[in-house]
ChimeraX commands (.cxc) that place a marker at each C-alpha (Angstrom):
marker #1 position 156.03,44.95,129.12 radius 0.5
marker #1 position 155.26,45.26,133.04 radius 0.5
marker #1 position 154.36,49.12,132.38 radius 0.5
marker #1 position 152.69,48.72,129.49 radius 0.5
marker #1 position 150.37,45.96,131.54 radius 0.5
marker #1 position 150.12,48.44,134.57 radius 0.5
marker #1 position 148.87,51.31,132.27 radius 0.5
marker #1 position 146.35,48.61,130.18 radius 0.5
marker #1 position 144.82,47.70,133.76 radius 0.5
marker #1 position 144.19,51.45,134.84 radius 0.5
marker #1 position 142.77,52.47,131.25 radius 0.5
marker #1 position 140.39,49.61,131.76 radius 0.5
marker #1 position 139.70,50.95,135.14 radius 0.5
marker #1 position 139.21,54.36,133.78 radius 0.5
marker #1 position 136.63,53.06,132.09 radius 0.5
marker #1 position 134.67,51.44,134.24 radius 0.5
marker #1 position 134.68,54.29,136.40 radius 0.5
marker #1 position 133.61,56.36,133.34 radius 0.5
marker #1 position 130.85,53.95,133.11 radius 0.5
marker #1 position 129.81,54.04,136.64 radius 0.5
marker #1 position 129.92,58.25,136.37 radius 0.5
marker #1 position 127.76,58.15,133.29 radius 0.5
marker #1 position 125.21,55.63,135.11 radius 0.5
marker #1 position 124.67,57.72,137.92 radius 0.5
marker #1 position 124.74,60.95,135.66 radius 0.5
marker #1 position 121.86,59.09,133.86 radius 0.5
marker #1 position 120.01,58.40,136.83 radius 0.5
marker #1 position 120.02,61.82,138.66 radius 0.5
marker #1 position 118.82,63.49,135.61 radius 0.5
marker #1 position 115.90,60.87,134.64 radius 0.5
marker #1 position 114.82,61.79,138.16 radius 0.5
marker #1 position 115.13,65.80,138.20 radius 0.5
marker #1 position 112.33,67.48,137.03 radius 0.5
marker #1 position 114.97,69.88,134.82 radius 0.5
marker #1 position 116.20,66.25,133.54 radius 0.5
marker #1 position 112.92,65.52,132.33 radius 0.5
marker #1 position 111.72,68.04,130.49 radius 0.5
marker #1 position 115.57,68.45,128.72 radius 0.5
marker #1 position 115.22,64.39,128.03 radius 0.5
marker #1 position 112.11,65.34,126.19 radius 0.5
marker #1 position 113.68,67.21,123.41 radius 0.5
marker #1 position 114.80,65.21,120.58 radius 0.5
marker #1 position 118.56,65.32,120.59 radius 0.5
marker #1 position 119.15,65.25,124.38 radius 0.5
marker #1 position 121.21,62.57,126.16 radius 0.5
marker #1 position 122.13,62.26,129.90 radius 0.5
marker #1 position 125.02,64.26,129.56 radius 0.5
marker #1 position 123.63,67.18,127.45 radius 0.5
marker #1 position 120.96,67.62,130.12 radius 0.5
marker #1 position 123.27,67.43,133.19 radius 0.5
marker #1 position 125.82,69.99,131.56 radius 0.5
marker #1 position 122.79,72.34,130.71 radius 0.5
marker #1 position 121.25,71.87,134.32 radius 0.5
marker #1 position 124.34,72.51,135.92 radius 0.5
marker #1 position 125.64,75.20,133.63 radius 0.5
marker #1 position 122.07,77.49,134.34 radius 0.5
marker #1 position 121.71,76.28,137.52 radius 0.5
marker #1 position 118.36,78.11,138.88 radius 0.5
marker #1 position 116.41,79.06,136.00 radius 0.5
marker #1 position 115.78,82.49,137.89 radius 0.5
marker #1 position 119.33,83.20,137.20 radius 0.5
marker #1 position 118.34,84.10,134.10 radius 0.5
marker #1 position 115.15,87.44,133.72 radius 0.5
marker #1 position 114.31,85.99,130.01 radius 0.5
marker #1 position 115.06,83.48,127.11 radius 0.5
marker #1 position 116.93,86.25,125.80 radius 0.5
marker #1 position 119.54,86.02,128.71 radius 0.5
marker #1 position 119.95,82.53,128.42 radius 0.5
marker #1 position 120.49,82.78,125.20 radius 0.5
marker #1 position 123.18,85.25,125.30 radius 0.5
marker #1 position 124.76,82.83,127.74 radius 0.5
marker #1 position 124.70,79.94,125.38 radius 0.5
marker #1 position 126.22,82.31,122.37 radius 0.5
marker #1 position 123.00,81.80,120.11 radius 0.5
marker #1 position 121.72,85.22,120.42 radius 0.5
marker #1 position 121.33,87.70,117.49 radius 0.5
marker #1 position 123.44,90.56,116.82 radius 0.5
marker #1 position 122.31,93.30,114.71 radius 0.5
marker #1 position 125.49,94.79,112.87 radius 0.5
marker #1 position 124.54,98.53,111.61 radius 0.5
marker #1 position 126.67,101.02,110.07 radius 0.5
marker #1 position 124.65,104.40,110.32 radius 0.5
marker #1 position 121.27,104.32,110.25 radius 0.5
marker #1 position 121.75,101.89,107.59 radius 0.5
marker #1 position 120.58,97.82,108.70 radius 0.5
marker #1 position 123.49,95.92,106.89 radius 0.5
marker #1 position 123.16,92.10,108.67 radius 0.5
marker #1 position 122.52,90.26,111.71 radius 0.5
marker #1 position 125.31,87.43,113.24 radius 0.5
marker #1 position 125.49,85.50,116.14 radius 0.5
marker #1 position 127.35,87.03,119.25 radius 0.5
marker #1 position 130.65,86.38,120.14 radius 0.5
marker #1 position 129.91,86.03,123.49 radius 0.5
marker #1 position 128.88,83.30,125.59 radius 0.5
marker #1 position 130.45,79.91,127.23 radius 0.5
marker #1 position 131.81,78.11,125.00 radius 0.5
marker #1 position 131.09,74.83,126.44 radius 0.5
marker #1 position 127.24,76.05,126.28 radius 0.5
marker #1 position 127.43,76.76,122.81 radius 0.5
marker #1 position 128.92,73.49,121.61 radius 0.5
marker #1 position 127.26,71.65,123.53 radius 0.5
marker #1 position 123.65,73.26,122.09 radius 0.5
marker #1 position 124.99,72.92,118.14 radius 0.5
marker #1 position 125.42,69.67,119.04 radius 0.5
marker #1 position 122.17,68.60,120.14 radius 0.5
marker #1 position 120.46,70.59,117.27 radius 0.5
marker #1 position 122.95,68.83,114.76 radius 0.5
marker #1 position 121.72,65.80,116.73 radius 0.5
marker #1 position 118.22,66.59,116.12 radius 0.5
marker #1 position 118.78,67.20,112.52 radius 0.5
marker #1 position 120.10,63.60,112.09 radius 0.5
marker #1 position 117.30,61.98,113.78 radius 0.5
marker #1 position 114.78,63.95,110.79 radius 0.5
marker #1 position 111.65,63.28,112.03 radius 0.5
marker #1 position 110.77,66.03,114.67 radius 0.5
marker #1 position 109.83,69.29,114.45 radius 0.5
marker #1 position 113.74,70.87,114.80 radius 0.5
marker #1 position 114.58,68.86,111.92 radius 0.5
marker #1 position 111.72,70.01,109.43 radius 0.5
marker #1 position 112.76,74.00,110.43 radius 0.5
marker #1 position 116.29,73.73,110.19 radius 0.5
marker #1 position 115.73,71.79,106.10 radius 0.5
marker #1 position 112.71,75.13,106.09 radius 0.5
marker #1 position 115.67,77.99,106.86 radius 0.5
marker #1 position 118.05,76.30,104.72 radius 0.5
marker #1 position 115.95,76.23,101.79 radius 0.5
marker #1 position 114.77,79.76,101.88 radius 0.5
marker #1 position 118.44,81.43,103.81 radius 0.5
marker #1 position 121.30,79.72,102.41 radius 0.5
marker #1 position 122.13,80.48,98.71 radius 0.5
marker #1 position 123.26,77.57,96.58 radius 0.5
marker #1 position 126.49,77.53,95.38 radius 0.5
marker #1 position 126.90,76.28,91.89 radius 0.5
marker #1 position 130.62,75.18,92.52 radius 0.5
marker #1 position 130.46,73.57,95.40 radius 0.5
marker #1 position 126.88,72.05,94.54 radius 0.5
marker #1 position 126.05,72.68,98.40 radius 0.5
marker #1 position 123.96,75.48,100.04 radius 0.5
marker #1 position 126.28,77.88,101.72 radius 0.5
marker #1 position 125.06,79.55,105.46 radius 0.5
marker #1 position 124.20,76.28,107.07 radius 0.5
marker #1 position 125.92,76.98,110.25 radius 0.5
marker #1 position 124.08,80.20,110.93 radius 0.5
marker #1 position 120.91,78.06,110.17 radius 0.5
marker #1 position 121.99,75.91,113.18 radius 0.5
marker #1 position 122.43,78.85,115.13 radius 0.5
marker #1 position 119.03,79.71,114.58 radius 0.5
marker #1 position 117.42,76.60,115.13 radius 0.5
marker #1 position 119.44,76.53,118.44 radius 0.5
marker #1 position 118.27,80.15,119.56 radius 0.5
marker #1 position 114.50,79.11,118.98 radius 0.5
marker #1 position 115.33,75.90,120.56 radius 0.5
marker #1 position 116.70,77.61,123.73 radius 0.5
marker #1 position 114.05,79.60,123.86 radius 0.5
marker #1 position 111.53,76.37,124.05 radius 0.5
marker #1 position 114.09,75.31,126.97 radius 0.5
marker #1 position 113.88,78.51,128.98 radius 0.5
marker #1 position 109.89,78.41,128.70 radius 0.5
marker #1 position 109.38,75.00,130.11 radius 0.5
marker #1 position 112.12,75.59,132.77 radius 0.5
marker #1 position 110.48,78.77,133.89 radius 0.5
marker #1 position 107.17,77.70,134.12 radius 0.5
marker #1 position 107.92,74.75,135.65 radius 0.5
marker #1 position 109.79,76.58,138.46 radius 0.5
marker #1 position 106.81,79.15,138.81 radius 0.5
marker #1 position 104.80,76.00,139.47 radius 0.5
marker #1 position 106.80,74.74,142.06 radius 0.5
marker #1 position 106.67,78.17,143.88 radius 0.5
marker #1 position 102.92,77.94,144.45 radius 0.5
marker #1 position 103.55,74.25,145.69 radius 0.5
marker #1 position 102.39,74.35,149.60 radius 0.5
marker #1 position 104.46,72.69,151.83 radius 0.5
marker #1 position 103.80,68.60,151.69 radius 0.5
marker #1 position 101.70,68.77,148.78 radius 0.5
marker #1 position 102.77,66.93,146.07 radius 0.5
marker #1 position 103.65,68.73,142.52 radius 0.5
marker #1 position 102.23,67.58,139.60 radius 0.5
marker #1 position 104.63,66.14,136.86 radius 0.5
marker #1 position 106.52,68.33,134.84 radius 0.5
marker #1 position 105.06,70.13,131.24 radius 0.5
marker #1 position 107.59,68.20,129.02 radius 0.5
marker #1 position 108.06,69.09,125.40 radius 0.5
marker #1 position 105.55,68.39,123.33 radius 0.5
marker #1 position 105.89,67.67,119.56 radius 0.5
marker #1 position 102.68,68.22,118.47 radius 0.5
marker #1 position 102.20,71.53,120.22 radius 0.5
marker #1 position 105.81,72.84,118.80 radius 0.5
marker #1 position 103.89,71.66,115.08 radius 0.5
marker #1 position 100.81,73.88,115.77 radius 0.5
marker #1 position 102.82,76.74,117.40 radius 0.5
marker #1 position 105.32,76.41,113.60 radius 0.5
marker #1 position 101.83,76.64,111.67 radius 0.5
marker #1 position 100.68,79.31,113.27 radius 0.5
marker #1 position 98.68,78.59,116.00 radius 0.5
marker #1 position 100.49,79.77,118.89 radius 0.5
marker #1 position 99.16,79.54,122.33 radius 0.5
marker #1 position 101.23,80.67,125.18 radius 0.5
marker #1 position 102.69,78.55,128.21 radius 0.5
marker #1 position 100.92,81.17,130.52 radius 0.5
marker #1 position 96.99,82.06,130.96 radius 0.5
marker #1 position 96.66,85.46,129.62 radius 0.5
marker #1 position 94.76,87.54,131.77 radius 0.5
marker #1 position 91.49,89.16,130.90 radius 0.5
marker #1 position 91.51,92.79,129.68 radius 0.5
marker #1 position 90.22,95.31,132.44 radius 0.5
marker #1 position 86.79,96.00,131.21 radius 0.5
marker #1 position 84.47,98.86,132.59 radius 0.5
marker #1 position 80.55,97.88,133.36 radius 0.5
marker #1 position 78.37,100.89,132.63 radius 0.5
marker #1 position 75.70,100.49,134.83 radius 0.5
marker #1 position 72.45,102.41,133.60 radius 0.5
marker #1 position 69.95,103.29,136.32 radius 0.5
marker #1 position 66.79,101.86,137.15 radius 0.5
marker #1 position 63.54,103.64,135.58 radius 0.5
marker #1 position 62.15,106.00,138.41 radius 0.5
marker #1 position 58.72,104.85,139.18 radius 0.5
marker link #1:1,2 radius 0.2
marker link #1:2,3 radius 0.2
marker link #1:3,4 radius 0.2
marker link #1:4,5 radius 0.2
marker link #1:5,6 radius 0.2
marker link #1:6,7 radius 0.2
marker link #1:7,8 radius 0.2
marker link #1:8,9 radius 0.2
marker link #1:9,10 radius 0.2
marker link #1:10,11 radius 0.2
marker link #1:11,12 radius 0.2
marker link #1:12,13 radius 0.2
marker link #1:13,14 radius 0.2
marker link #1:14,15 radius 0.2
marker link #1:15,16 radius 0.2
marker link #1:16,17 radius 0.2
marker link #1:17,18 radius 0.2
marker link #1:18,19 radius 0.2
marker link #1:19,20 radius 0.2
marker link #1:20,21 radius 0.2
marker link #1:21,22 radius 0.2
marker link #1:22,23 radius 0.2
marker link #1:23,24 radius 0.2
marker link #1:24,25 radius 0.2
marker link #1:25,26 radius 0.2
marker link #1:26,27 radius 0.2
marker link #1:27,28 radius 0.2
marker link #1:28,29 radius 0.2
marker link #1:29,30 radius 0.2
marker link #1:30,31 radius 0.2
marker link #1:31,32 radius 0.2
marker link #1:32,33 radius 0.2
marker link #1:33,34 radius 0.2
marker link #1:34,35 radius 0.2
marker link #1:35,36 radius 0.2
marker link #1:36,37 radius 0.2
marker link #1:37,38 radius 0.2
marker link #1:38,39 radius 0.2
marker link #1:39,40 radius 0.2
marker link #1:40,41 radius 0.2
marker link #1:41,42 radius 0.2
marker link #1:42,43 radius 0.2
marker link #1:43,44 radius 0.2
marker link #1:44,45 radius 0.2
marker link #1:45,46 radius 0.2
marker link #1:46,47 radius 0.2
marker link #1:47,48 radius 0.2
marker link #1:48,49 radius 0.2
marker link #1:49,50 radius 0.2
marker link #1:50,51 radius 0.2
marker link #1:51,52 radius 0.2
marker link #1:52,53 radius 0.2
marker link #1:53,54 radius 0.2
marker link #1:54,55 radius 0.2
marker link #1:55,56 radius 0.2
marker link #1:56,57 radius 0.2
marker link #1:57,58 radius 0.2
marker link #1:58,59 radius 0.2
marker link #1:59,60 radius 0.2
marker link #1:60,61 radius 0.2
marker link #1:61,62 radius 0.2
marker link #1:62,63 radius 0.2
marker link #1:63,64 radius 0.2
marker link #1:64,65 radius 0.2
marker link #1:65,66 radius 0.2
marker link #1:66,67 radius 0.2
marker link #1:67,68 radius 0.2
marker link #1:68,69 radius 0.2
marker link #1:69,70 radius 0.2
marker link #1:70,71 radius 0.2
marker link #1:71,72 radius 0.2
marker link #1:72,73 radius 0.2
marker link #1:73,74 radius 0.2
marker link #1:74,75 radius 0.2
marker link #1:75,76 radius 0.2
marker link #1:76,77 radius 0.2
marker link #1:77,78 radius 0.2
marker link #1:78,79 radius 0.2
marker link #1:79,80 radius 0.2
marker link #1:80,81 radius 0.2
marker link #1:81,82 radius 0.2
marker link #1:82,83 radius 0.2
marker link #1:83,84 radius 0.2
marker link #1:84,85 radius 0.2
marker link #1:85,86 radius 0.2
marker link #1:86,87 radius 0.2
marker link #1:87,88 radius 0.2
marker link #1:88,89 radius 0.2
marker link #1:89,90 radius 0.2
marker link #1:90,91 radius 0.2
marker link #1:91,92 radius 0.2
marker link #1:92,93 radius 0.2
marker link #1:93,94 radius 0.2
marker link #1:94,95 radius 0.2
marker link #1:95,96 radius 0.2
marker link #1:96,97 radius 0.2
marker link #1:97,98 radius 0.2
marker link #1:98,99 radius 0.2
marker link #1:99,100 radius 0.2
marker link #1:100,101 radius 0.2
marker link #1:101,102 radius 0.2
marker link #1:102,103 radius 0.2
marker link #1:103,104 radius 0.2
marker link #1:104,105 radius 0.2
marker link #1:105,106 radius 0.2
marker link #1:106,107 radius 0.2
marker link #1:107,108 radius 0.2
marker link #1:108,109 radius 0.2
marker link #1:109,110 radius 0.2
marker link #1:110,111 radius 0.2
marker link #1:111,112 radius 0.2
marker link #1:112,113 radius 0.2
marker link #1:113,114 radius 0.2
marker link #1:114,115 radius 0.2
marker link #1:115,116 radius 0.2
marker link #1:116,117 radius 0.2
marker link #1:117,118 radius 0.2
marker link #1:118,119 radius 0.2
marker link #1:119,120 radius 0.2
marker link #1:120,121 radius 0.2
marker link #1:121,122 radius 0.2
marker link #1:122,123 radius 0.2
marker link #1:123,124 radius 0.2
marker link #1:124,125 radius 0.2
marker link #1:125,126 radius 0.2
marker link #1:126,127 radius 0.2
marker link #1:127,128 radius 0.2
marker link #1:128,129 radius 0.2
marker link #1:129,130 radius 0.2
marker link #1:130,131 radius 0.2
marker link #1:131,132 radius 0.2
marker link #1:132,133 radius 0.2
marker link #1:133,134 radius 0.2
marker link #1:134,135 radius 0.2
marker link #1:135,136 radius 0.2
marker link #1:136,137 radius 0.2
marker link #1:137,138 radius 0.2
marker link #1:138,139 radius 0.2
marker link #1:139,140 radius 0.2
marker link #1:140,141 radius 0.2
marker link #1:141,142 radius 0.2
marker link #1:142,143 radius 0.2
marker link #1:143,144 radius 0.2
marker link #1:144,145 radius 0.2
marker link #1:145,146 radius 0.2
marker link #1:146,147 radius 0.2
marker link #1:147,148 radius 0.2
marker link #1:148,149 radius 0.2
marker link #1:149,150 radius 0.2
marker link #1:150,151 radius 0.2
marker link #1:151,152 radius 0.2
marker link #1:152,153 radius 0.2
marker link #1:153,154 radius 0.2
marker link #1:154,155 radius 0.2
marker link #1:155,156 radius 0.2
marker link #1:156,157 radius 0.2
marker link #1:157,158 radius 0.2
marker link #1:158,159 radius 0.2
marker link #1:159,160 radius 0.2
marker link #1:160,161 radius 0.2
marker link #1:161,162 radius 0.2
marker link #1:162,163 radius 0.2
marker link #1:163,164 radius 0.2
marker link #1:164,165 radius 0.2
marker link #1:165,166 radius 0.2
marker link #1:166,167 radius 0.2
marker link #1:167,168 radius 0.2
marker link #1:168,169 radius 0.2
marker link #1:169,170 radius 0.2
marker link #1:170,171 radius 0.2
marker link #1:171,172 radius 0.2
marker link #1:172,173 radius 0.2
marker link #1:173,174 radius 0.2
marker link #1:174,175 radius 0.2
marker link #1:175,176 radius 0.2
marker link #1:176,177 radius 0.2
marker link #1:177,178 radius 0.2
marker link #1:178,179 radius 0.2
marker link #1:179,180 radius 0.2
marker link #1:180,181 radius 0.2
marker link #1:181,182 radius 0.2
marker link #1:182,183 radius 0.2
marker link #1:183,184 radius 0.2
marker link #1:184,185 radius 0.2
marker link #1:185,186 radius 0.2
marker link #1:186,187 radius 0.2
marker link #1:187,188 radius 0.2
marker link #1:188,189 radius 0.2
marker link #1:189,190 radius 0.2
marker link #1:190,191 radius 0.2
marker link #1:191,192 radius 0.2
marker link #1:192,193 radius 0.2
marker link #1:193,194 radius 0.2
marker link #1:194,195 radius 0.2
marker link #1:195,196 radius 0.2
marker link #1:196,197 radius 0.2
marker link #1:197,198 radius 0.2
marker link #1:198,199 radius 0.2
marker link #1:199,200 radius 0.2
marker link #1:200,201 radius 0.2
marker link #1:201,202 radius 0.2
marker link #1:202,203 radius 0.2
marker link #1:203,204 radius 0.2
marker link #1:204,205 radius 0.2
marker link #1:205,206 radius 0.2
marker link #1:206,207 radius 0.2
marker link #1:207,208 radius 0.2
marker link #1:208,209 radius 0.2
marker link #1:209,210 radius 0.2
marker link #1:210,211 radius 0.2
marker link #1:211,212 radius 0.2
marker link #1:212,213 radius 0.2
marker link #1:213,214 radius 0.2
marker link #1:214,215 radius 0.2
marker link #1:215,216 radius 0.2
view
């Protein structure tokens, strides 16, 4: 009975030091920039942030979304035989850790229903997974989360990288404005169609003609 005491009173320490970790976790990340705009996806807890923030660590690690997704294993393979296209899957590749940790703030997403992710994951399932008469269930819903988590990585690694391009044009002791968070409502109008870019596009090079003046 004395051991079984002794091992009570250190699980119940455990705990609170668990407690205490996930407190401080919570508080670091509220205050990172990175925290903040991760926190503004639907889905995204303390923990999900700080493993993602820690996991990429400098978002220049990474030369475009396509990297970083290839890190978290929710890039696109093209399988061919030939010249033939036979079918796409996701890569094998990847940290593990990443990947689970991104299906499970997509499946997250998908349970909270009202947000964007939500409304194109129940989209792709519709129109990519085949019902299955026996099982009365649509069959493919996995890969559907894969893709949901590719496009949603890609939202991730836009926001990061702007955000750190801002910073780099912040002069020293000048305060940086607050972070470009995600935004529902742009993510809505970017899914219908009208997509605008994070970054200013820069005007075409045009050539003046200049015709001369009328000789007197």
């Amino acid at each position: 009975m004395l051991e079984q005491g002794q091992l009570i009173k250190e699980l119940r320490l455990l705990r609170e030091h668990v407690e205490q970790l996930d407190s401080e976790i919570g508080n670091i990340v509220e205050h990172a920039r990175e925290g903040q705009i991760l926190l503004s996806f639907p889905g995204f807890g303390a923990i999900t942030a700080a493993t993602i923030i820690a996991a990429i660590g400098s978002i220049h690690n990474f030369p475009s979304a396509s990297a970083l997704k290839s890190y978290f294993g929710w890039a696109p393979v093209v399988v061919q035989s030939g010249s033939t296209l036979d079918h796409s899957r996701l890569t094998r590749g990847g940290t593990r850790t990443m990947k689970q940790i991104l299906f499970l703030a997509v499946f997250q997403a998908i349970r909270l229903q009202d947000n964007e992710w939500a409304k194109l994951y129940e989209r792709l399932v519709k129109t990519r997974c085949p019902y299955d008469e026996k099982t009365q269930s649509r069959v493919g819903k996995k890969r559907v989360i894969g893709r949901v988590a590719g496009q949603m990585t890609e939202a991730i690694y836009a926001l990061l990288k702007r955000d750190a391009e801002l910073l780099a044009k912040i002069l020293p002791g000048q305060d940086p404005p607050p972070p470009m968070l995600y935004d529902p409502e742009v993510h809505q109008r970017h899914r219908q169609g009208h997509y605008r870019p994070l970054k200013s596009t820069p005007l075409p090079n045009t050539i003046t003609v200049l015709h001369p003046l009328p000789s007197e």
